[in-house]
N, C-alpha and C positions, 0 to 999 in steps of 0.2 A: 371212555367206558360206555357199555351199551347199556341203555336201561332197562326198568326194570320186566314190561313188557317185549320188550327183546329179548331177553335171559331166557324170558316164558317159554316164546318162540323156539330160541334154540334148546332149548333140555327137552319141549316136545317133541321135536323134529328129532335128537337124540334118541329118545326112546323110542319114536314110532321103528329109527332103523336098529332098535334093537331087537327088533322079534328075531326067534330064533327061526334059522332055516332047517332045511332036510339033515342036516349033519351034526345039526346042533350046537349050532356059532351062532353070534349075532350076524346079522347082517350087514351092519356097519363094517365089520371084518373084511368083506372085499370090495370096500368103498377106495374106488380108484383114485389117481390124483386130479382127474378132469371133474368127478362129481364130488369132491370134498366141501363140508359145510363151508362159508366163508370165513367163518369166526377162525376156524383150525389153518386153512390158509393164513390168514395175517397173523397167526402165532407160528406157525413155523418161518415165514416168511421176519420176523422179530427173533426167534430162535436163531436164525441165521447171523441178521447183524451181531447181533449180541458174540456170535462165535468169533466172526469176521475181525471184533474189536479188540476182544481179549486177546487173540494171537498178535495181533498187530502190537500192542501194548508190552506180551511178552518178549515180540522180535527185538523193539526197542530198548526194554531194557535190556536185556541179553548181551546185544551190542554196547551199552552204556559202561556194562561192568565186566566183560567176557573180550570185548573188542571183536563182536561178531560183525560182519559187515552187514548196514540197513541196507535195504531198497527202497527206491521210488521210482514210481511207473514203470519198473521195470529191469532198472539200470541200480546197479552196487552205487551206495555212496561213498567216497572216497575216504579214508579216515582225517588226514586234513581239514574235512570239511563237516565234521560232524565231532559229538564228545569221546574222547579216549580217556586211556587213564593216566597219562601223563608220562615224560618218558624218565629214565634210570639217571638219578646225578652221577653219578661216579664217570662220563664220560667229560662232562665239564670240569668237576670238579680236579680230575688228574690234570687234565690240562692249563688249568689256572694256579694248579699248583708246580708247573712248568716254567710258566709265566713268571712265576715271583722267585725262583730259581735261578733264572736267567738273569733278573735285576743283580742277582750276588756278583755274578761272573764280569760287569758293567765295571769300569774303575771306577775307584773312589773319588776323583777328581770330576765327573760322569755324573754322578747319584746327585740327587736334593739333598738328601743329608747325610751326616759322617757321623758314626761309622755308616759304612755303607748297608749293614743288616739291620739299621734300626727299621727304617719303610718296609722293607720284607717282611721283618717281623710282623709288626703291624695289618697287612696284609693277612699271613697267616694265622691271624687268631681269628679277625675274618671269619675266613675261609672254615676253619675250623668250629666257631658259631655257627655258620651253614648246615655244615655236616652233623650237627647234633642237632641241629633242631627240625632238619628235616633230612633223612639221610638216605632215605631209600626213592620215592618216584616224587615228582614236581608237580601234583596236583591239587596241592593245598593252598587255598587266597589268602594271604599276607601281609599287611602293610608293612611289616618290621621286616620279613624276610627280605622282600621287595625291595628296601629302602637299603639293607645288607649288601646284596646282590649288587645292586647297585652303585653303592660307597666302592665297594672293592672293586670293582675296573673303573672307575673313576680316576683310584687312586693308582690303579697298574697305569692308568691312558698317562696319568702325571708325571708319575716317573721315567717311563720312554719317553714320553714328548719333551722331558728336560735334557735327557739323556740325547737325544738326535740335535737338539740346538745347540747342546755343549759339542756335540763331535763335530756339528755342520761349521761352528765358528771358530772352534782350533784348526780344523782342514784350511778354513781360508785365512786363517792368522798365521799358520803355518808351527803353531805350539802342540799340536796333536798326531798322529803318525809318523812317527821317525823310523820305527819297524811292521812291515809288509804284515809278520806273522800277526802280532796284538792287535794292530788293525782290523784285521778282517776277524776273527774273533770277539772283539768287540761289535764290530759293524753286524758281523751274523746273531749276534743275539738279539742284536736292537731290532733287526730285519724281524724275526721271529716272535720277539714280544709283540711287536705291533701286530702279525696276521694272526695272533692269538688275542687277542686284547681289541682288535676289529670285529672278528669272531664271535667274541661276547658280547658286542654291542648290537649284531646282527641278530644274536640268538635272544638276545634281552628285548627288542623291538619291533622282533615281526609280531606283526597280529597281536601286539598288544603283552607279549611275553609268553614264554612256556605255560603258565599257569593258565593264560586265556588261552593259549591252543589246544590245551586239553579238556577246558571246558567248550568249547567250540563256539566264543562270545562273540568274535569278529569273524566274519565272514572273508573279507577282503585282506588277502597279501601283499605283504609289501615287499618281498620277493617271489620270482615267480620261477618254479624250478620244471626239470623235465617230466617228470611226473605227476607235475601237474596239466599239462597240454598232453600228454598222450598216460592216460592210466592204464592201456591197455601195456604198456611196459614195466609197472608196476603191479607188487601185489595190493589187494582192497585194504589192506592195514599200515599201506605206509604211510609217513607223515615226515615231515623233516625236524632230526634231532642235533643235537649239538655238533655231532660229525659232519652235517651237509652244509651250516657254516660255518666249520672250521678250514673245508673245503672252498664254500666262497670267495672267505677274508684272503685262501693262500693265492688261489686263480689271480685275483684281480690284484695281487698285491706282484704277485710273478710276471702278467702280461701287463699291466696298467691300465686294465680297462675291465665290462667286465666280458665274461667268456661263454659260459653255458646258462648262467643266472644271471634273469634281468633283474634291475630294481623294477619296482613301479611304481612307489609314492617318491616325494619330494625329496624326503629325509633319508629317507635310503640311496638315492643316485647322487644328495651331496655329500653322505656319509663315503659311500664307496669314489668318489672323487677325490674326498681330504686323505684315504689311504692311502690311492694314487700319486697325492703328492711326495707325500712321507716317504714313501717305496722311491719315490723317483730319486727325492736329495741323498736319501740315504744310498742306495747303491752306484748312484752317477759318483757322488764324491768318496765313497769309499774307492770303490774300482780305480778310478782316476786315479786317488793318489797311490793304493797298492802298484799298478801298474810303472808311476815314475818312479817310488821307489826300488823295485825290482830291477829297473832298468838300470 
């Protein structure tokens, strides 16, 4: 702040350029920008930032609730990498109601438990808890949802993984596929629960979960997709949602390795390795024995 003979200074210097000229103006009137007081200088010059901040402040929010894409230095920030608003359940949720679906289709010799719709059921109330308590976009922090989400592919991963050790040790006891057709019907469901049910373990774990990707907590992926290394082939608002791993789980579960998505943390390359196993037993002994059956 200037003091208070400063102030004197300049409200003199004000007035003196206020005398009126020939036309009847003051004079200060065509006070250019090279001879401006200095005072008025470092207040337009304050005027400015002050502008410069507040749009900055409105871009960001903007972007926060509208999914407008930021900029920094120059460059769109990717939505990936910054906060969204989290994406639509209904893509997960149909498909995990697939999941528990396919368990029915499983013989009952197959299941954990008898009758075979008790664990399905189970499942579905679940599933159904989910959907009431949060049914439209996945941007709300939870520990109970969290904990939910969670329990229920736990218990999907429980049921296939009994389900492929009961089929893998009738195949080699020789008590299980007598007919080509229920074999492979059974073997394709199990195939499918798993790249569903890997899926959700992929989509539950990146970056910390859907909820942290839409807050934009973790920085660092633990899958790294194609639009991520070239965004110029993407638009500024995509992010990857339940669909690009349900994509992942199927690639790596079809070729046994993975294909267009890398892992890059630990838990992701042995997570996508224990698919590969599962994928492997199940189709090598399925095929094998359709095949001598057939014959």
């Amino acid at each position: 702040m200037p003091s208070g003979s400063r102030v004197g200074d300049v409200v003199a210097g004000v007035l003196d350029r206020g005398r009126l000229t020939a036309v009847g103006r003051p004079h200060w009137w065509f006070v250019s920008e090279d001879n401006k007081p200095e005072d008025l200088v470092s207040l337009h010059r304050r005027l400015d930032e002050l502008e410069h901040a507040v749009a900055r402040r409105v871009e960001e929010t903007c972007a926060a609730f509208f999914r407008t894409p930021q900029r920094a230095a120059g460059q769109v920030i990717p939505a990936w990498r910054r906060r969204t608003r989290g994406e639509r359940r209904w893509q997960v949720a149909a498909c995990t109601a697939v999941a528990i679906g396919l368990q029915v289709a499983v013989p009952g010799r197959l299941a954990v438990l008898r009758p075979v719709w008790i664990l399905p059921a189970l499942q579905g109330v679940l599933l159904l808890a989910l959907l009431v308590a949060n049914p439209h976009r996945i941007d709300r922090q939870s520990r109970v949802l969290r904990m939910l989400g969670l329990t229920l592919a736990a218990l999907i991963s429980f049921a296939n993984a009994w389900s492929v050790v009961s089929l893998a040790t009738g195949l080699v006891r020789g008590t299980e596929g007598e007919n080509a057709g229920p074999l492979l019907v059974t073997g394709g469901a199990i195939w499918l629960t798993n790249v569903i049910v890997f899926g959700l373990w992929y989509w539950e774990f990146d970056r910390g979960g859907p909820v942290a990707r839409a807050l934009g907590t973790r920085p660092y992926p633990d899958f790294q997709f194609v639009q991520m290394t070239s965004p110029q082939l993407a638009p500024p608002d995509w992010e990857p949602a339940f669909a690009d791993y349900l994509y992942l789980a199927f690639t790596n579960a079809a070729a046994f390795s993975p294909t267009d998505v890398m892992p890059l943390s630990r838990w992701a390359k042995l997570a996508m390795t224990l698919q590969s196993v599962v994928s492997i037993v199940t189709v090598a002994l399925i095929v094998a024995r359709a095949v001598n059956i057939l014959k």
